[in-house]
N, C-alpha and C positions, 0 to 999 in steps of 0.2 A: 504494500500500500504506500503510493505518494503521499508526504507529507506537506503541504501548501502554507507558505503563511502570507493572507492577502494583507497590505497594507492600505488603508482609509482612512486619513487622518481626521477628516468632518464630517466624513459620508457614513454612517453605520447602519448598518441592517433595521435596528432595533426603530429607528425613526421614525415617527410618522411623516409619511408621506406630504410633500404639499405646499412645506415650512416654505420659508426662503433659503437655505440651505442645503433643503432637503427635495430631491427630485431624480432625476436619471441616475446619478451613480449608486445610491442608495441600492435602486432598485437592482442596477447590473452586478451590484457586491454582494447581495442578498441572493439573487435566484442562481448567479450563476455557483456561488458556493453550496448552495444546494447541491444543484444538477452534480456538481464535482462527487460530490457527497454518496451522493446516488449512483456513481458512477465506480464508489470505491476507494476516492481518496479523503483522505483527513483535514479539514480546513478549517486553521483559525485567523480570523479577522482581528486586529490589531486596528482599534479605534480612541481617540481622543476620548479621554474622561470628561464628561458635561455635569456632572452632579457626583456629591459625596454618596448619595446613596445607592451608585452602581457600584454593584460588585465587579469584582476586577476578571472575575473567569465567568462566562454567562453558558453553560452549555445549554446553545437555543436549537441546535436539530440535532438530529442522528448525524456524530461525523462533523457536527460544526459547532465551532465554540467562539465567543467572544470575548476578545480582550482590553476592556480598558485602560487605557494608558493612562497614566500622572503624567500627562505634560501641560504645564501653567495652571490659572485658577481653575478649578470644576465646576465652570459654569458656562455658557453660549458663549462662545465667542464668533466672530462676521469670520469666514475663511478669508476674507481681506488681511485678517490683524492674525492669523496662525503661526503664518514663518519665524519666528522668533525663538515659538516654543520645540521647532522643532529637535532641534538640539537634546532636550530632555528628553522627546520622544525615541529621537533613536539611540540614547544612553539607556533608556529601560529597555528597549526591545532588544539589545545586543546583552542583555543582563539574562533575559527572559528565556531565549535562544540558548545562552549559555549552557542555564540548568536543567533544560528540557533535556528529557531523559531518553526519549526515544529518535528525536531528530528531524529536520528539515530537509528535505531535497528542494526548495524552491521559494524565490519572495516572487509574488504579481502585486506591483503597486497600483495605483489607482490615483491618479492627478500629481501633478508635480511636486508638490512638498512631500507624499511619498514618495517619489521618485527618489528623491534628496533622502530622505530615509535609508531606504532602500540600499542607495549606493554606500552609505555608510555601515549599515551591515556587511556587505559584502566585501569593505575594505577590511572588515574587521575578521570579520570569521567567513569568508570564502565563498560566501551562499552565490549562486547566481542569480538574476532576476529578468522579468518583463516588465512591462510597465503599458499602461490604458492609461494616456492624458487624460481622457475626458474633453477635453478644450486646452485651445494651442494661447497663452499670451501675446503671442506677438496678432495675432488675428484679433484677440479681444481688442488689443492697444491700436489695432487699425482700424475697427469699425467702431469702438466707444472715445477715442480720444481722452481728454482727462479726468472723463467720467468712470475710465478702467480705475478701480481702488485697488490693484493691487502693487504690491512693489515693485520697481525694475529689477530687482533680482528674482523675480521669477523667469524672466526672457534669458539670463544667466543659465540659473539653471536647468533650463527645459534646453536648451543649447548644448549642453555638457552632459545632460541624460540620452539624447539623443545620439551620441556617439559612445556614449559608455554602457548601455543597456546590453543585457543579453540579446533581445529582441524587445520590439517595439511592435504596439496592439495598435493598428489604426482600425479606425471602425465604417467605414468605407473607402470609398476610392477619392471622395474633396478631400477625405482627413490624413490621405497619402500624399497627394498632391500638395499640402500646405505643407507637410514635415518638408517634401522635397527640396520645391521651391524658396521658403521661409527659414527653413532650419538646415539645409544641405543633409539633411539625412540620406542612409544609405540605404538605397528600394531592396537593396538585399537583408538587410537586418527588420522588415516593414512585415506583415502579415496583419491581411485585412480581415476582420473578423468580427461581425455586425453583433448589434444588441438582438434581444432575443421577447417571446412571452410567454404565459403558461395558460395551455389551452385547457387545465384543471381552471385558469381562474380565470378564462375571458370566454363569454361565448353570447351568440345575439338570443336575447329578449322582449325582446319590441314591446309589445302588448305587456305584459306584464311590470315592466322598468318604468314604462310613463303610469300606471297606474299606481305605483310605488311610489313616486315623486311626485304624484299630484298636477302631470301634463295631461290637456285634451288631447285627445286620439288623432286630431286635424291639424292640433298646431305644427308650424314649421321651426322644426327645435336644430340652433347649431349648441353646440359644443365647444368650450373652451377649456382646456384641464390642463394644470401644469403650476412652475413657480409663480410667484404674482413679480415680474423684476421687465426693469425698464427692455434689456433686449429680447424679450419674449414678444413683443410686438402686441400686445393685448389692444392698444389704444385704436392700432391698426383695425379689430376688429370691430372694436367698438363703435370707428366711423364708417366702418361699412352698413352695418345694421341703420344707422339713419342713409346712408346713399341707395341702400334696400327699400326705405319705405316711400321714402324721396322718389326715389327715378325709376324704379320698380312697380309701387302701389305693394310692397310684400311686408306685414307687421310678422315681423319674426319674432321667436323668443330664443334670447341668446342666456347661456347656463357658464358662468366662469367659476370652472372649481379651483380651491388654493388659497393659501395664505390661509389668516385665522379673524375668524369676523367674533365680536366676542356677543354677548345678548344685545348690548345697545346698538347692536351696529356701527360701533365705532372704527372704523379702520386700523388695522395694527402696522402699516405699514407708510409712506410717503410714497411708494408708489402706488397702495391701492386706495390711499388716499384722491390721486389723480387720478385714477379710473374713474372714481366715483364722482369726482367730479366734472367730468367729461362727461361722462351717462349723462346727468344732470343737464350739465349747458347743452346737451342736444335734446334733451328730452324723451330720454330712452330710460324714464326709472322705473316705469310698468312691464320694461319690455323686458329690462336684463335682473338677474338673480346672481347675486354673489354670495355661492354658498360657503364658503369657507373653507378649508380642506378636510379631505372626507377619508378616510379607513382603506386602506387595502380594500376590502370582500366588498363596502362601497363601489367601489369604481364603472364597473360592470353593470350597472344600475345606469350609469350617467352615458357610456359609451354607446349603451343598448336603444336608451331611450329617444338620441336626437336623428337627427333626420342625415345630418353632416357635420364632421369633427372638421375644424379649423385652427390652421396653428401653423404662424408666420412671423417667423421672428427674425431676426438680421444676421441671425451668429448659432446655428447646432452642428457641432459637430456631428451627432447620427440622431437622436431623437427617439426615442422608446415609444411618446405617447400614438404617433400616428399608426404603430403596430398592432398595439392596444385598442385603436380603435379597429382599424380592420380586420381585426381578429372575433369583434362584435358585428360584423357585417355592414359595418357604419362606410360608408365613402368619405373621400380626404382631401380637404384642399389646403395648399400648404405651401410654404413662402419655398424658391427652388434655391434653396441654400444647402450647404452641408449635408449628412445622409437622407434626408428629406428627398430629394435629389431622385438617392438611387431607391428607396422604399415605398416612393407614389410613381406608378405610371401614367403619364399624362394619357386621359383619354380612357384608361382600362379601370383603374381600380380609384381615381378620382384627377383631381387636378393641379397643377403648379401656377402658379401667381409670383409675380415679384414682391419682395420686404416692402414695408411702407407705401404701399401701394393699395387706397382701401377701394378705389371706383374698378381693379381690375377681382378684387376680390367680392364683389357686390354683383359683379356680373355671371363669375360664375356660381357665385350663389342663386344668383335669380331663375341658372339655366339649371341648377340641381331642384329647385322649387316647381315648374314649370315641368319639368320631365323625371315626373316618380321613378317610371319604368327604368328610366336608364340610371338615376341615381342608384337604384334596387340591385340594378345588378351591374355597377360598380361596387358596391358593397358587395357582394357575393363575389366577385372578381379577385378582393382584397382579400377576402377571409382566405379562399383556396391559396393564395399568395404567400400570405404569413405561415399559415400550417404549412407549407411545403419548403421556405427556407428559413424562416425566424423564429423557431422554438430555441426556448432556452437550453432543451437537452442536446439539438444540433448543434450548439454554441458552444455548448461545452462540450460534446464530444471535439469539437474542432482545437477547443481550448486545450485538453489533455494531451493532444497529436505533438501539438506546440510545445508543452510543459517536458515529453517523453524527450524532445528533441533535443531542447538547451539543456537536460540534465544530461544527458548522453555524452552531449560534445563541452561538458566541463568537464576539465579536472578531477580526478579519483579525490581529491582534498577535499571539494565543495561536499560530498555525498556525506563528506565523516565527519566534516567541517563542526557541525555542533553537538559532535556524538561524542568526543574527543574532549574533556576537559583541561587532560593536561597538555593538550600544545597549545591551549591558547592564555594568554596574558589579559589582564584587562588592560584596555587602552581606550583615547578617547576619541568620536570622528573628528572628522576636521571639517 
């Protein structure tokens, strides 16, 4: 049995879904350790402590365990303000590693302050690793400008992960294309390897989802699920639905799951605070519902029930939710950015629209409103699509081919590397 230790400094399984911090990676470090799980090997996740009252070992599946780290205070912190503590992180986890009795064949980190991790393990005690950016810096810093909060040393180090990695997780063919071009990464050390869903936990219920939710059977319901943060393009959807009823004659109801609305309705955030007041100045507060973020076994509920998922944002690297929906037999319209791109077929399983663009997204809403039949079976187009190559078990089977590969062509050191008490010294990364 391989022994895995995934690295996610913000992201943790344990999460509710929805947060502002909490969204795609969460999900791809949760199922696919599963899937590994299932498939035979041992995996623990190694996450940032948020609260005193986590226990430090969580065994949450068969085969999977969670590890709280002590790195900084135990409380929220924005993954803007992380890097600092990383240092502490990867002192405990090269501790941790040490005394572990049975041993590591393997680090998969998961965005670049793991990365940074990561490599510091492996200077240490030998381990080899992969690494899933999740999202590239130098792309954020070119399509948010100084609105990016995170530090220039991230472009640092995603630059020096990039060549120092075992191997590198792109998650489609833009998220190779940008290591290429952006980062001079080497297409040989790159293996494309898309997010995944669980078709235990997605599947369509039309009829039954809007009656759950309290939708009429007639209304024209889109969908909007995901983080509540400036480049998810939310606003973008919001001035579609008034360009919808405007130039259309279509009163639609739009459903934005995310973030956390608390009883008063008071926004928890500055940016849904700006949604909500967008609604407003157009006059769409009858029209849209902002439920707050909803439960895992939720979801399925909200995917099933609308008519068309929408989701166009400036900046995804690959995008989980549009799989999610099509895995509900929902059709997808969707900004033609990042793996977006390669998981909506224009035309078959729904449609691509440009970022920030709401009059070309209003149109093809009008043409999914207008023509049931064919939205019907682009939804059905979509589902056979995901079931045949975005299951999370395919993902990780593909994921373990990978894992067999880089342990192979290490070093006989790496395999004993923390089985081995006495060759190793305590020392500190750099």
């Amino acid at each position: 049995m391989m022994k895995i230790a995934f690295i996610s400094e913000h992201a943790s399984p344990l999460a509710q879904p929805g947060s502002i911090d909490c969204g795609g990676q969460n999900v791809y470090v949760a199922h696919l350790a599963q899937q590994l799980a299932q498939l035979g090997f041992a995996v623990d996740i190694f996450t940032r402590r948020e609260n005193l009252w986590q226990k430090q070992i969580v065994r949450w599946k068969p085969n999977v365990r969670v590890i709280h780290v002590p790195a900084g205070p135990a409380r929220y912190i924005p993954k803007e303000n992380i890097l600092p503590y990383m240092k502490e992180f990867a002192e405990f986890m090269i501790g941790f590693l040490r005394r572990d009795k049975t041993g590591y064949d393997l680090l998969h980190a998961n965005f670049f302050m793991s990365g940074w991790v990561a490599q510091q393990v492996k200077r240490t005690l030998g381990l080899p690793f992969v690494i899933t950016f999740h999202a590239l810096g130098l792309i954020r810093r070119l399509l948010q400008g100084p609105a990016d909060g995170f530090p220039p040393e991230r472009i640092v180090i995603e630059q020096h992960l990039m060549h120092h990695a075992d191997r590198i997780i792109a998650e489609c063919m833009q998220d190779r294309l940008d290591m290429e071009r952006h980062y001079q990464a080497d297409r040989r050390h790159i293996d494309i390897v898309p997010c995944g869903f669980d078709p235990d936990e997605l599947r369509p219920d039309r009829e039954q989802a809007r009656q759950r939710l309290g939708l009429g059977s007639q209304e024209f319901v889109i969908l909007q699920l995901g983080r509540i943060v400036p480049r998810k393009g939310i606003d973008n959807v919001i001035e579609s639905l008034a360009i919808l009823r405007e130039r259309h004659g279509i009163d639609a109801r739009l459903l934005v799951v995310g973030g956390h609305m608390p009883e008063d309705n008071a926004p928890d955030s500055a940016e849904m605070a700006r949604l909500m007041a967008l609604s407003t100045a157009l006059g769409l507060t009858d029209r849209i519902r902002f439920t707050g973020q909803k439960a895992r076994h939720e979801l399925a509920d909200y995917y099933s029930a609308a008519d068309v998922f929408v989701t166009t944002p400036w900046y995804e690297p690959f995008g989980i939710t549009p799989l999610e929906a099509m895995a509900c037999a929902t059709p997808v319209v969707g900004a033609a950015v990042g793996g977006i791109k390669s998981t909506v077929q224009e035309g078959v399983t729904g449609y691509l629209v440009p970022p920030k663009n709401p009059e070309a997204l209003a149109d093809r809403l009008a043409l999914l409103h207008t023509q049931p039949d064919h939205a019907r079976a682009l939804g059905e187009a979509g589902q056979q699509r995901v079931h045949r190559f975005y299951t999370w078990r395919s993902v990780a089977e593909t994921m373990a081919g990978i894992y067999e590969q880089v342990a192979d062509a290490a070093p006989a050191v790496h395999a004993q590397s923390t089985r081995s008490n006495l060759a190793l010294q305590p020392s500190h990364p750099r």
